[in-house]
N, CA, C and O atoms as CSV, one atom per row, in Angstrom:
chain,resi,resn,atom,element,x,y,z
A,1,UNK,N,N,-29.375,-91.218,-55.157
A,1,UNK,CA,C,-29.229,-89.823,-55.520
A,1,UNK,C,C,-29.927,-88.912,-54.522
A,1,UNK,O,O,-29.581,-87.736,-54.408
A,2,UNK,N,N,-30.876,-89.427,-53.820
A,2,UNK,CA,C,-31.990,-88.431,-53.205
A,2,UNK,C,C,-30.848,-88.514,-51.929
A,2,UNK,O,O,-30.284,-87.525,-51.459
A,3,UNK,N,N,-30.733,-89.302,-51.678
A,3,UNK,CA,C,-29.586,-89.161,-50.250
A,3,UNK,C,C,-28.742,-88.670,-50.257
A,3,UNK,O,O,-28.540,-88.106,-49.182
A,4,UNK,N,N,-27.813,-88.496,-51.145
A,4,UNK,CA,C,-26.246,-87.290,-51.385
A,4,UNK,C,C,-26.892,-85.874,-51.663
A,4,UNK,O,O,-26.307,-84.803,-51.501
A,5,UNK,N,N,-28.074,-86.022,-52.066
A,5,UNK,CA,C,-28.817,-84.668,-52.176
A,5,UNK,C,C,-28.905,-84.127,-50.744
A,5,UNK,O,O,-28.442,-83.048,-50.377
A,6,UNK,N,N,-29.619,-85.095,-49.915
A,6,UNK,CA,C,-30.217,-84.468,-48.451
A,6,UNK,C,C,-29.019,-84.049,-48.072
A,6,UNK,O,O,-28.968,-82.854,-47.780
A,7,UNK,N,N,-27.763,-84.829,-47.963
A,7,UNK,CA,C,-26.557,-84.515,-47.271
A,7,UNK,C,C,-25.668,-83.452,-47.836
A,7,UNK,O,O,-24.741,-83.090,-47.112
A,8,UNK,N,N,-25.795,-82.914,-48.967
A,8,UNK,CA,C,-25.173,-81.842,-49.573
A,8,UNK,C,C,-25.471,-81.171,-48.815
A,8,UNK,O,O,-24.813,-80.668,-47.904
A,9,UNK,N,N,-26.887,-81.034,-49.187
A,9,UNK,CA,C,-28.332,-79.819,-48.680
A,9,UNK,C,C,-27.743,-79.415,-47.131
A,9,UNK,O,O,-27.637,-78.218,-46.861
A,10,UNK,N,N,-27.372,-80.422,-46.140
A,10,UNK,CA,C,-27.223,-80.325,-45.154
A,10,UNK,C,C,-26.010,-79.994,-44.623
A,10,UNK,O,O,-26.016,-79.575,-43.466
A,11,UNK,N,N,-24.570,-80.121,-45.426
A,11,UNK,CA,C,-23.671,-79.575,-45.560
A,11,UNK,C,C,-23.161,-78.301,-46.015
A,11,UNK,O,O,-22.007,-77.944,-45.776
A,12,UNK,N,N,-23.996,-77.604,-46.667
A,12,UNK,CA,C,-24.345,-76.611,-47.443
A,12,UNK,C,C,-25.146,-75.224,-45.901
A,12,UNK,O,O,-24.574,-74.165,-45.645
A,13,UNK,N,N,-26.010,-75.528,-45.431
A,13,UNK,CA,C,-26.712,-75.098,-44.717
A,13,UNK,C,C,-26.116,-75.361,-43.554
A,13,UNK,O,O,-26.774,-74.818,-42.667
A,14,UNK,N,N,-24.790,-76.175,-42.934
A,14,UNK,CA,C,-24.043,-76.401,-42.010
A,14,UNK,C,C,-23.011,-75.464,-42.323
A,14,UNK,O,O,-22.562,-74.952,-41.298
A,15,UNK,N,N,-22.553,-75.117,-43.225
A,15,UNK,CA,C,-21.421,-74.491,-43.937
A,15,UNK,C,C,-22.205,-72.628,-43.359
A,15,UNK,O,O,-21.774,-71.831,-42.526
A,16,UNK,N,N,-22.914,-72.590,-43.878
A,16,UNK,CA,C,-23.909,-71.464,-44.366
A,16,UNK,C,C,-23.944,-70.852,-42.427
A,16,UNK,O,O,-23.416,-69.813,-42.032
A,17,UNK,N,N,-24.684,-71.825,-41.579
A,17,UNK,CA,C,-24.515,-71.667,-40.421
A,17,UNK,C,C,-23.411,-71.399,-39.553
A,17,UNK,O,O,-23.401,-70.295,-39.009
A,18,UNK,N,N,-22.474,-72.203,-39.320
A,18,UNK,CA,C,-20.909,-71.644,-39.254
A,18,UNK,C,C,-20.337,-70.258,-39.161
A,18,UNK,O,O,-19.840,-69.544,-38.291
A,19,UNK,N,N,-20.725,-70.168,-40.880
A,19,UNK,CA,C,-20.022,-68.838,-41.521
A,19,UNK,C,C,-20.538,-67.754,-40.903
A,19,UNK,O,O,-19.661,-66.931,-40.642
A,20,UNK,N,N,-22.104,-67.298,-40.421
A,20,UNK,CA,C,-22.822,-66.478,-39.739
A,20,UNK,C,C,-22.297,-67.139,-38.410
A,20,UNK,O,O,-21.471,-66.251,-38.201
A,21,UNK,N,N,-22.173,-67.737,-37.665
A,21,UNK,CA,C,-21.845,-67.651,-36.483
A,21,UNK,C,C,-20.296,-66.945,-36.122
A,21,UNK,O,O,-20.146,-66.147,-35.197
A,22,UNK,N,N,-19.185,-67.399,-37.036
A,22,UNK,CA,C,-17.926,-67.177,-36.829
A,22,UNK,C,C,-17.805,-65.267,-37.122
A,22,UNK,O,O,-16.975,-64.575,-36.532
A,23,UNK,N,N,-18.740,-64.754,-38.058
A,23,UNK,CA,C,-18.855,-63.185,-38.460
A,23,UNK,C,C,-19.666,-62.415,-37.369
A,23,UNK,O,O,-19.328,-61.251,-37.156
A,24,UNK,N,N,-20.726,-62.959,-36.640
A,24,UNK,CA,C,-21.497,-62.271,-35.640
A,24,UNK,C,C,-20.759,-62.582,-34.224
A,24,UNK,O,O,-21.132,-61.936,-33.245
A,25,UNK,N,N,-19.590,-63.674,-34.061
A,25,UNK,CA,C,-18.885,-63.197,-32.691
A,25,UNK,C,C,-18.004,-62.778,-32.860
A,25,UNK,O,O,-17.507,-62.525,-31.763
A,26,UNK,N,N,-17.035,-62.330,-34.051
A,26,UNK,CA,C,-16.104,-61.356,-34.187
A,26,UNK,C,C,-16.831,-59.993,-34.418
A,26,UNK,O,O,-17.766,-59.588,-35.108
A,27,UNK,N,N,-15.632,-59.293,-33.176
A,27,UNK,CA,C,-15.873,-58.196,-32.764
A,27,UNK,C,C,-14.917,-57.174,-33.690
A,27,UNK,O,O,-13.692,-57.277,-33.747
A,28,UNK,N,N,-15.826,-56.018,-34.511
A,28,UNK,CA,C,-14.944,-54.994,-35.407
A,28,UNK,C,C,-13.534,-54.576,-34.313
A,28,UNK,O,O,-13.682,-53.595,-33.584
A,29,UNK,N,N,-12.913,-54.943,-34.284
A,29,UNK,CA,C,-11.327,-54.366,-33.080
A,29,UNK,C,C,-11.378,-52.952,-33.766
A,29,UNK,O,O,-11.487,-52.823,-34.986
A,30,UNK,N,N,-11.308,-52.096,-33.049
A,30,UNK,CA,C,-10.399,-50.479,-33.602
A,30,UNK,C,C,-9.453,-50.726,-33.815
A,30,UNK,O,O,-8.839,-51.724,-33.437
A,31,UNK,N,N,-9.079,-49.828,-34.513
A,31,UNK,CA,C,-7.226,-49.288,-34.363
A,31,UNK,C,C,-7.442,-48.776,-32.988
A,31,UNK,O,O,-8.358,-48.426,-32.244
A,32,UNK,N,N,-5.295,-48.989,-33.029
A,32,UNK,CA,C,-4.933,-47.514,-31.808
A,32,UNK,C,C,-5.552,-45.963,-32.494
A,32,UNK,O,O,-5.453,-45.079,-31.643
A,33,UNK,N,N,-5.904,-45.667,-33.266
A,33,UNK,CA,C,-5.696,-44.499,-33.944
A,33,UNK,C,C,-7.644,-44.214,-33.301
A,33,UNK,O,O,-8.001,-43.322,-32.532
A,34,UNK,N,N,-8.374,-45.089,-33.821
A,34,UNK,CA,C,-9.540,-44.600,-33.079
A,34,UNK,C,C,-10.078,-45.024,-31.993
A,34,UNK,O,O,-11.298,-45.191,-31.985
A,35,UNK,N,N,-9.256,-45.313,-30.752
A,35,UNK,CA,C,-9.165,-45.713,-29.716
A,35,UNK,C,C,-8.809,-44.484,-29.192
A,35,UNK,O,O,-9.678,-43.987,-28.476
A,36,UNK,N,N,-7.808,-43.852,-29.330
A,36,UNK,CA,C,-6.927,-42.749,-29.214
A,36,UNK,C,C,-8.140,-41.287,-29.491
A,36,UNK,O,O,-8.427,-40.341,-28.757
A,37,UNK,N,N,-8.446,-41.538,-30.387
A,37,UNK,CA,C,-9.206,-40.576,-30.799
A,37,UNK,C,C,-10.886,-40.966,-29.546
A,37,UNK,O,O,-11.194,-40.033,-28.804
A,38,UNK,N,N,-11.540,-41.949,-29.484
A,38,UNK,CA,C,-12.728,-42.011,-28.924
A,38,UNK,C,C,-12.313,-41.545,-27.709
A,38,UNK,O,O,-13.158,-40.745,-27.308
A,39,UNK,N,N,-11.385,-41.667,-26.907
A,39,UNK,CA,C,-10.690,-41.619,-25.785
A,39,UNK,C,C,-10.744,-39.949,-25.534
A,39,UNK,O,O,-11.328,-39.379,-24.612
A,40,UNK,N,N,-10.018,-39.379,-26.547
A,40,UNK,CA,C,-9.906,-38.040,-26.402
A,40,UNK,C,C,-11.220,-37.151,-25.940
A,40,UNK,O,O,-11.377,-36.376,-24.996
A,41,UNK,N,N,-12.289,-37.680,-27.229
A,41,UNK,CA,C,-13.637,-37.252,-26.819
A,41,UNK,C,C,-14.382,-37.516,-25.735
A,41,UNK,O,O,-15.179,-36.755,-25.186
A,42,UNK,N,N,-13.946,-39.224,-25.279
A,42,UNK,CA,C,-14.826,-39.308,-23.862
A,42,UNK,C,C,-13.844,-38.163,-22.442
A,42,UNK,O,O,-14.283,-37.875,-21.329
A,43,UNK,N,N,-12.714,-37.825,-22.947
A,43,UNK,CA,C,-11.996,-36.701,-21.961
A,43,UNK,C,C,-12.533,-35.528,-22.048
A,43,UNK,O,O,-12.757,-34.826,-21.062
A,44,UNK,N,N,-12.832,-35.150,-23.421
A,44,UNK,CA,C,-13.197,-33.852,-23.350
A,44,UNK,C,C,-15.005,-33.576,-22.593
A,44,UNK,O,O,-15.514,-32.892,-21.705
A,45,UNK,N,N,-15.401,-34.506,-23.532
A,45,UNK,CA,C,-16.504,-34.404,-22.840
A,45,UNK,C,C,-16.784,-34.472,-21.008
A,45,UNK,O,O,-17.432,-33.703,-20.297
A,46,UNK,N,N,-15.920,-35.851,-20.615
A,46,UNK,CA,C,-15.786,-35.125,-18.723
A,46,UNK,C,C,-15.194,-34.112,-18.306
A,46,UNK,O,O,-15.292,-33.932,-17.093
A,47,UNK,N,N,-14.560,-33.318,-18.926
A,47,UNK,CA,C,-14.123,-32.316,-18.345
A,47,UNK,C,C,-15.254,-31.102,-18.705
A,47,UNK,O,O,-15.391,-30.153,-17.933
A,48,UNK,N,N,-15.884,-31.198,-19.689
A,48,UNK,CA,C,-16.792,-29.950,-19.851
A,48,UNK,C,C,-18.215,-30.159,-18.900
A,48,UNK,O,O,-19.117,-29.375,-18.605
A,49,UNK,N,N,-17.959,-31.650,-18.559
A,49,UNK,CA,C,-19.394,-32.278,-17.546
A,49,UNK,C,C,-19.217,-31.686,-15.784
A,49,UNK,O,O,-19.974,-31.342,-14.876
A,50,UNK,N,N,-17.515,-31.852,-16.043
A,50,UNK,CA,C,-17.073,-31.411,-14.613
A,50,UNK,C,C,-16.360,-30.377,-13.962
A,50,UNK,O,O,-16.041,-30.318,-12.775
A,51,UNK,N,N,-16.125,-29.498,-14.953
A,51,UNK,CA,C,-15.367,-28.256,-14.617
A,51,UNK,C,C,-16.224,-27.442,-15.394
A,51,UNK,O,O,-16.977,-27.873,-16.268
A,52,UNK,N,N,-16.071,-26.002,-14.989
A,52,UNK,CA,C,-16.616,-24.593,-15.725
A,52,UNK,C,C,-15.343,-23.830,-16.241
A,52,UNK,O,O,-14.170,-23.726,-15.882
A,53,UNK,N,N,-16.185,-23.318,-17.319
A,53,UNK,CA,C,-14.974,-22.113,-17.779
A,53,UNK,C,C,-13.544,-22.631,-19.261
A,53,UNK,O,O,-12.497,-22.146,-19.689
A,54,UNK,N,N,-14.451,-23.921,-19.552
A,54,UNK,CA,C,-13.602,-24.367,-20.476
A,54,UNK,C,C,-13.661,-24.149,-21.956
A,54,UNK,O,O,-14.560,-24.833,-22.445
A,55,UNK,N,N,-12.932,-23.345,-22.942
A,55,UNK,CA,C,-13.572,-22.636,-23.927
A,55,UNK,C,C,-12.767,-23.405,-24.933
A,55,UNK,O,O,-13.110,-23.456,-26.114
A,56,UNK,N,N,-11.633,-24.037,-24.441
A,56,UNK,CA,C,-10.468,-24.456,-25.860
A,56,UNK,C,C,-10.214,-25.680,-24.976
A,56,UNK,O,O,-10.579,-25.601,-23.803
A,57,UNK,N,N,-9.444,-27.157,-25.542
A,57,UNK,CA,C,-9.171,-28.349,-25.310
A,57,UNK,C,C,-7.973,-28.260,-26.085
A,57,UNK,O,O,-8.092,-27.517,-27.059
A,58,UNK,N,N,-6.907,-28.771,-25.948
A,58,UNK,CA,C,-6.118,-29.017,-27.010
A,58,UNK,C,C,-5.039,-30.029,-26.239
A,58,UNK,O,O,-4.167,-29.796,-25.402
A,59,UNK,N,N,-5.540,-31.409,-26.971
A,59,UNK,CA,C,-4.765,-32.683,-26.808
A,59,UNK,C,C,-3.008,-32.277,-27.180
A,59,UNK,O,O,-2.934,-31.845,-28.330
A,60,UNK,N,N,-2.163,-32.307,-26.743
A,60,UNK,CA,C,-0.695,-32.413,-26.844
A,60,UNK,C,C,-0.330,-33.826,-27.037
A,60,UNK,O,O,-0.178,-34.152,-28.214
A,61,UNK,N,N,-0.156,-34.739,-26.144
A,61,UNK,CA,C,0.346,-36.024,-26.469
A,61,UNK,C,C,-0.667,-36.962,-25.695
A,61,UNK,O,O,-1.657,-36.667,-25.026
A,62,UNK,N,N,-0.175,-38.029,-25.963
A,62,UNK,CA,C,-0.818,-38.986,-24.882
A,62,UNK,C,C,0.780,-40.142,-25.070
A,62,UNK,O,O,1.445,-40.378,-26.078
A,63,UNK,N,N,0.941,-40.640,-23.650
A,63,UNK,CA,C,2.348,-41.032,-23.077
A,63,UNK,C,C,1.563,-42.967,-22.827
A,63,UNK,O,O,0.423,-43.426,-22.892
A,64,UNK,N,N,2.748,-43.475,-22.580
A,64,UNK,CA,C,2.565,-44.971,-22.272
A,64,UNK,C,C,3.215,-45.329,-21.235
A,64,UNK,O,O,4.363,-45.767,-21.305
A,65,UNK,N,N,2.338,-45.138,-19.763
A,65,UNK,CA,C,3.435,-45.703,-18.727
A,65,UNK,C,C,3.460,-47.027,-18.536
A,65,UNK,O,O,2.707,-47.487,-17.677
A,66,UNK,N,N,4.412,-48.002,-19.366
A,66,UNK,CA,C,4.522,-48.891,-19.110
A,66,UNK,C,C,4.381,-49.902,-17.706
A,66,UNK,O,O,3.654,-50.890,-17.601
A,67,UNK,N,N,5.439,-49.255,-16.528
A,67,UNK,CA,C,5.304,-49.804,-15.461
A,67,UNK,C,C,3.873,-49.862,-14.861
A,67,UNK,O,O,3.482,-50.987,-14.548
A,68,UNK,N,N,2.964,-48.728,-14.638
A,68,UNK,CA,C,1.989,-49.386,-14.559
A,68,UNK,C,C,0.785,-49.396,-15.048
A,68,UNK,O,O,-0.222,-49.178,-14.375
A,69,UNK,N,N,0.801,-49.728,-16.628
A,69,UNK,CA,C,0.341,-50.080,-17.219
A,69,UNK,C,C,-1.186,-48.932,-17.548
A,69,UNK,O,O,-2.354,-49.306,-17.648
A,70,UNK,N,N,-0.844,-48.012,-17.617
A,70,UNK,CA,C,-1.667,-46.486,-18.005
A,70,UNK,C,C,-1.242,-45.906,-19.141
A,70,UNK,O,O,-0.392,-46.272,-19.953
A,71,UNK,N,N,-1.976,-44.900,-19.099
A,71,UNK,CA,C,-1.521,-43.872,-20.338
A,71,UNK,C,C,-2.201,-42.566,-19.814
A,71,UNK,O,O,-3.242,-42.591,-19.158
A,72,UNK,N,N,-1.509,-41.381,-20.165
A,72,UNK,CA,C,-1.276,-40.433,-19.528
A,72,UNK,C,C,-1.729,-39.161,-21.071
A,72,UNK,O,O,-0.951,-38.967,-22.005
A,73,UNK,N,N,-3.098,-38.499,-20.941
A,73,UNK,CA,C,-3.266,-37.269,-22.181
A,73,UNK,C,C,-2.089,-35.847,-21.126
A,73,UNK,O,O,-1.941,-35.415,-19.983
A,74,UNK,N,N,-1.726,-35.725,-22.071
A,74,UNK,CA,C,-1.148,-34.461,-22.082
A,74,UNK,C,C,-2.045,-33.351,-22.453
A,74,UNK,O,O,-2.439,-33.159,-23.603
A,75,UNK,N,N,-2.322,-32.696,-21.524
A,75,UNK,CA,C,-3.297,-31.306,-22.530
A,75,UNK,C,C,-3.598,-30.095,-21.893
A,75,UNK,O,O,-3.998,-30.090,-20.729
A,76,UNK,N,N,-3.400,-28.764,-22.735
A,76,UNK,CA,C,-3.819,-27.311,-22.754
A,76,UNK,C,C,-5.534,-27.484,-22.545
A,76,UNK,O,O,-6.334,-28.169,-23.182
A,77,UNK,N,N,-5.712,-26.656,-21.496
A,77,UNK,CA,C,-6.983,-26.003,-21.517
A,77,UNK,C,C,-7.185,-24.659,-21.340
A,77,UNK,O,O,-6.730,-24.071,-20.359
A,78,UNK,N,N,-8.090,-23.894,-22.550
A,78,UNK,CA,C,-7.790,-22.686,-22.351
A,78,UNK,C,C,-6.314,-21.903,-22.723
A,78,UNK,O,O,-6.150,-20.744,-22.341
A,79,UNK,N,N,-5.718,-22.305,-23.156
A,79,UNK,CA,C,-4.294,-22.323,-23.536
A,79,UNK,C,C,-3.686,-21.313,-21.960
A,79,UNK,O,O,-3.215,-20.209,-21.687
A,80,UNK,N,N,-3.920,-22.032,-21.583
A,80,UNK,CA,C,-3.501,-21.487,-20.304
A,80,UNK,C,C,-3.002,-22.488,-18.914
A,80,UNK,O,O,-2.271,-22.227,-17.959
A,81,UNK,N,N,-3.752,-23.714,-19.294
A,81,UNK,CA,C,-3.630,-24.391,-17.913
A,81,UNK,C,C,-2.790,-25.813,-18.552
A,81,UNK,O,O,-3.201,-26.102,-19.676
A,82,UNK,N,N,-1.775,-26.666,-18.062
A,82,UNK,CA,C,-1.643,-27.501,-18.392
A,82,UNK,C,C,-1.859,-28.496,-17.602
A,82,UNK,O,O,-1.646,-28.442,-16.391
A,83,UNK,N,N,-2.416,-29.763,-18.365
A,83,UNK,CA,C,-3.150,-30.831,-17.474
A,83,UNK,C,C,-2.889,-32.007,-17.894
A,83,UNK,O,O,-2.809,-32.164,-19.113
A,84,UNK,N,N,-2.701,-33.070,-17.059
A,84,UNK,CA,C,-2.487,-34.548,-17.491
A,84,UNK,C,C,-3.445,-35.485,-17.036
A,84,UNK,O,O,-3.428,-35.680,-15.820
A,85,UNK,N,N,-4.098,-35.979,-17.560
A,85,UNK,CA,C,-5.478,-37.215,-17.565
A,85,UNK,C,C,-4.580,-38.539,-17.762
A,85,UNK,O,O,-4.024,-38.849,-18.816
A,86,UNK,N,N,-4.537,-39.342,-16.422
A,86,UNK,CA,C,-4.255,-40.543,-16.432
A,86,UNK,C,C,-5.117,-41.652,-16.764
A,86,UNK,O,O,-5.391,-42.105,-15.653
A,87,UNK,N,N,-5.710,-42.363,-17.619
A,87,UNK,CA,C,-6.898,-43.380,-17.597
A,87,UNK,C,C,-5.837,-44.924,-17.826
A,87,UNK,O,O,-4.792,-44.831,-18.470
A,88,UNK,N,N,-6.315,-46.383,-17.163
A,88,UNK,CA,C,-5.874,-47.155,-17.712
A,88,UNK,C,C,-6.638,-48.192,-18.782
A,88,UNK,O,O,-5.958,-49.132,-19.193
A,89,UNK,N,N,-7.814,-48.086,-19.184
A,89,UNK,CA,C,-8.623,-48.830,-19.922
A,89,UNK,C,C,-9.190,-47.627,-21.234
A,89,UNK,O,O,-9.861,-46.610,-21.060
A,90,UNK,N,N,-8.850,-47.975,-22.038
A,90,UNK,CA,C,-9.976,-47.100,-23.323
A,90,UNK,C,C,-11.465,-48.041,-23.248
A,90,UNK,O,O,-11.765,-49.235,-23.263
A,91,UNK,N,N,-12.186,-46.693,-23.158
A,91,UNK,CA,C,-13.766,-47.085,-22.918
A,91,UNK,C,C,-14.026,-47.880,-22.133
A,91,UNK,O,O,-14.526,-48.994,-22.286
A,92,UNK,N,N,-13.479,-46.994,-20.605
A,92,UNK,CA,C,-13.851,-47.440,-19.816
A,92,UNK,C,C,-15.026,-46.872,-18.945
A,92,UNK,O,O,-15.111,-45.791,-18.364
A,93,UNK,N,N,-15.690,-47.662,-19.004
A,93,UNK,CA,C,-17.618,-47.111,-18.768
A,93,UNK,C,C,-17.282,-46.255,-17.504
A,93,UNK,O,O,-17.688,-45.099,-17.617
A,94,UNK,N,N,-16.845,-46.445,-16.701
A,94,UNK,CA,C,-16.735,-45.592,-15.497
A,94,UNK,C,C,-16.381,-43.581,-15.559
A,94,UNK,O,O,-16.837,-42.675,-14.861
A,95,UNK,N,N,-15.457,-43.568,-16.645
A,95,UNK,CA,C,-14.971,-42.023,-16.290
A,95,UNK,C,C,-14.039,-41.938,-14.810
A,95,UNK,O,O,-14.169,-41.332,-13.747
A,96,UNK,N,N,-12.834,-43.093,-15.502
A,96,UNK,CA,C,-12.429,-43.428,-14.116
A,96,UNK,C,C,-11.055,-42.900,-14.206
A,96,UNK,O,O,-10.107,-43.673,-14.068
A,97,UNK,N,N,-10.835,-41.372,-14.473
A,97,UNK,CA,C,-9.663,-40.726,-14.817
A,97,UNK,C,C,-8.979,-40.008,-13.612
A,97,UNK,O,O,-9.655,-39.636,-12.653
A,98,UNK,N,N,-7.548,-39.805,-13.677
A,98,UNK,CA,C,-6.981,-39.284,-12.955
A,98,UNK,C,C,-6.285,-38.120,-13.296
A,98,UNK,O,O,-5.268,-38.102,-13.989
A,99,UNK,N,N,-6.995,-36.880,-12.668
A,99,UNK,CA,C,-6.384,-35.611,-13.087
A,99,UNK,C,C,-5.720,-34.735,-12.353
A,99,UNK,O,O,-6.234,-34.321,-11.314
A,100,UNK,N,N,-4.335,-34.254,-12.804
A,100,UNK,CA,C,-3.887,-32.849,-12.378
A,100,UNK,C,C,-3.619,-32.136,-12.934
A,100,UNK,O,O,-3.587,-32.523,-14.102
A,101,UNK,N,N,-3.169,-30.461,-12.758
A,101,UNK,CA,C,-3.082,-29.577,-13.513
A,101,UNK,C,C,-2.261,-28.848,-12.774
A,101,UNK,O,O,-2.338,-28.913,-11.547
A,102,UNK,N,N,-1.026,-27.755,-13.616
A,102,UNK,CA,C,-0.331,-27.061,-12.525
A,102,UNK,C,C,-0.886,-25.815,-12.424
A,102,UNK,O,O,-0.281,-25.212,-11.538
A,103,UNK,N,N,-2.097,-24.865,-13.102
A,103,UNK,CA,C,-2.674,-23.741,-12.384
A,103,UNK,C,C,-3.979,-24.059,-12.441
A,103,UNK,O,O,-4.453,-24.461,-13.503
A,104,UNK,N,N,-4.674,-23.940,-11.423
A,104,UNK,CA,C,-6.074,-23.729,-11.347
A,104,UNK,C,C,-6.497,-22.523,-11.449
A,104,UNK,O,O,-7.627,-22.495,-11.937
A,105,UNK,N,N,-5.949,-21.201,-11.120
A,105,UNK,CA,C,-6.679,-19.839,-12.026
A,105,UNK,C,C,-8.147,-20.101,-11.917
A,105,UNK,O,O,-8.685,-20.209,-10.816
A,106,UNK,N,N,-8.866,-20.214,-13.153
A,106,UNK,CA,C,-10.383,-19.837,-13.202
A,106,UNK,C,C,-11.171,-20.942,-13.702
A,106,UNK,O,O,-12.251,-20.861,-14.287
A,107,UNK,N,N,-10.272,-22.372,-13.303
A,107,UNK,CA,C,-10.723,-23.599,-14.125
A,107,UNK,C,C,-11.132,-24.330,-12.615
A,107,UNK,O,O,-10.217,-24.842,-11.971
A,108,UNK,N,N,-12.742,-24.363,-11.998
A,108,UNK,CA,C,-13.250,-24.790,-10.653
A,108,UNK,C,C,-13.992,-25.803,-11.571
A,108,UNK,O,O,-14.110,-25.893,-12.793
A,109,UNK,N,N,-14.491,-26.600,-10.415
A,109,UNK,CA,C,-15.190,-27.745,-10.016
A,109,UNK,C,C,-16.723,-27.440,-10.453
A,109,UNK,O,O,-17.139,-26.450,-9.852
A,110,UNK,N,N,-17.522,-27.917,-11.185
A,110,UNK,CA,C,-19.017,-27.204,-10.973
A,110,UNK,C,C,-19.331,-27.826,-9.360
A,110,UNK,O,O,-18.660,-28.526,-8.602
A,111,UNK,N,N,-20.595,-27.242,-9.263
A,111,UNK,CA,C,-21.108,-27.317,-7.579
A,111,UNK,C,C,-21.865,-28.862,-8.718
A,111,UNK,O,O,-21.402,-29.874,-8.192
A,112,UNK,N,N,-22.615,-29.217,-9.743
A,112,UNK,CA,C,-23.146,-30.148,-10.043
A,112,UNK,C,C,-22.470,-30.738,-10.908
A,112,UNK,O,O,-21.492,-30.089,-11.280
A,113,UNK,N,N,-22.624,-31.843,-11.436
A,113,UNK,CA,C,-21.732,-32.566,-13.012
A,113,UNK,C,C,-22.938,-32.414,-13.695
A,113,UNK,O,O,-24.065,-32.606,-13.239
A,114,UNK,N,N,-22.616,-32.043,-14.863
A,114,UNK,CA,C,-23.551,-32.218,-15.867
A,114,UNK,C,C,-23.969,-33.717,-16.981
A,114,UNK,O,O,-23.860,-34.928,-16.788
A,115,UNK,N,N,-24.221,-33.307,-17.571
A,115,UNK,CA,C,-24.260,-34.679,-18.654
A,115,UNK,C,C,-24.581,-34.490,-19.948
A,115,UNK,O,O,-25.250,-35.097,-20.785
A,116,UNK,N,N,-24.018,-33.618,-19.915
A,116,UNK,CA,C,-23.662,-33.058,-21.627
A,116,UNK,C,C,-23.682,-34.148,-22.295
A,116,UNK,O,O,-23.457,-35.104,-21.552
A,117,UNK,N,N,-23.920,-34.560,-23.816
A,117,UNK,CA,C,-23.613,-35.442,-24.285
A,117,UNK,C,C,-22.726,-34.878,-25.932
A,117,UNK,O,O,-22.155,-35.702,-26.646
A,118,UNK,N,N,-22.774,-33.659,-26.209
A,118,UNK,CA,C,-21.754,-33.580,-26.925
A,118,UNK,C,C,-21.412,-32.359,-26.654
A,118,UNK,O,O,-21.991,-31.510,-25.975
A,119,UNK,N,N,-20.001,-32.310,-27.482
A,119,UNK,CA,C,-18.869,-31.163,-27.067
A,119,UNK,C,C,-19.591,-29.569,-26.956
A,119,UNK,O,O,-19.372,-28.696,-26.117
A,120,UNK,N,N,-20.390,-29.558,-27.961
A,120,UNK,CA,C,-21.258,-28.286,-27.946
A,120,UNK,C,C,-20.242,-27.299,-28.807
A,120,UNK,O,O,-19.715,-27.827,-29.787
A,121,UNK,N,N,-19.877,-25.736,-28.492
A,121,UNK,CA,C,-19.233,-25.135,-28.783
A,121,UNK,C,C,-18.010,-24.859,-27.949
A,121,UNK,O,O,-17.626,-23.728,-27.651
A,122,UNK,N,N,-17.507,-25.836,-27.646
A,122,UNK,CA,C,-15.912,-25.827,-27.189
A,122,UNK,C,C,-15.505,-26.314,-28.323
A,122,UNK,O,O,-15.944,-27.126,-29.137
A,123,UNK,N,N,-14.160,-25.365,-28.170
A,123,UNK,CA,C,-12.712,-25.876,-29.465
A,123,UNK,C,C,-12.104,-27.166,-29.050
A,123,UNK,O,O,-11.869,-27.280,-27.847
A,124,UNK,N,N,-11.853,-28.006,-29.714
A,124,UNK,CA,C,-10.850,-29.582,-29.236
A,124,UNK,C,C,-10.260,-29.370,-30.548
A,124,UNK,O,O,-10.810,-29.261,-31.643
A,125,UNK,N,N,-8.718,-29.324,-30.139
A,125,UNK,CA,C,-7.694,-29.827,-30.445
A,125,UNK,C,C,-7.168,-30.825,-30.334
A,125,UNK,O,O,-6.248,-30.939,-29.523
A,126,UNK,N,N,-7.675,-32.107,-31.288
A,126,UNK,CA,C,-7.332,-33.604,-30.593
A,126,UNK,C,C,-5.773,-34.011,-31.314
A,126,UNK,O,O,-5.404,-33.870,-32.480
A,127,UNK,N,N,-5.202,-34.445,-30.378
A,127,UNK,CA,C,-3.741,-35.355,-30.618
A,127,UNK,C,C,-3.915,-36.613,-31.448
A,127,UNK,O,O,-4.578,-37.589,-31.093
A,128,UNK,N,N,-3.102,-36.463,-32.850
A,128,UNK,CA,C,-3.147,-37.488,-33.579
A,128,UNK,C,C,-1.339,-38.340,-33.429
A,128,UNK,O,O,-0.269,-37.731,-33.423
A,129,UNK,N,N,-1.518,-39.687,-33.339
A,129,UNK,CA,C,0.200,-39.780,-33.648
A,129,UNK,C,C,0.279,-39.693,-34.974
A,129,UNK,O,O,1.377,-39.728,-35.531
């Protein structure tokens, strides 16, 4: 009896071990939906780090270029300028975006980047699908 005991005991506490290992290397996955959304904010936030004069954000779409393998924000700044942010990785540590816009008007470069860490009092209009 004392021996099917130890080996329960030890099956039990093998079981027990497992179960915490298999829950602490699964990783919570997002949705697309807050992928989409964290994404938006790490945009808005580089653009208020790297340009002056930005008072309104407003996400329009975000596109899927398949061929090579990007995705493309669509977006109003200032309701005035329209701009497209190419990134190919969500949360990608770098801020490794690709931007154009068809008027530059009064939307410059700062002479420094900042490092804002939140939106502050700019408007964002974020794109939901």
């Amino acid at each position: 009896m004392k021996k099917q005991t130890k080996w329960s005991l030890v099956a039990i506490v093998g079981l027990i071990i497992g179960g915490v290992m298999i829950f602490s290397f699964q990783k919570k996955e997002q949705t697309f939906e807050e992928q989409i959304q964290h994404e938006q904010e790490r945009m808005a936030l580089y653009l208020i780090n790297h340009y002056e004069g930005i008072n309104e954000i407003e996400f329009n779409d975000i596109e899927n270029n398949a061929s090579t393998g990007s995705r493309a924000a669509l977006l109003t700044i200032n309701k005035e300028f329209k701009m497209e942010i190419a990134f190919f990785k969500f949360n990608d540590k770098t801020d490794n975006y690709v931007i154009s816009w068809d008027k530059r008007l009064n939307l410059k470069e700062k002479n420094e980047t900042t490092n804002q860490q939140t939106i502050g009092n700019i408007k964002v209009k974020y794109w939901s699908k």
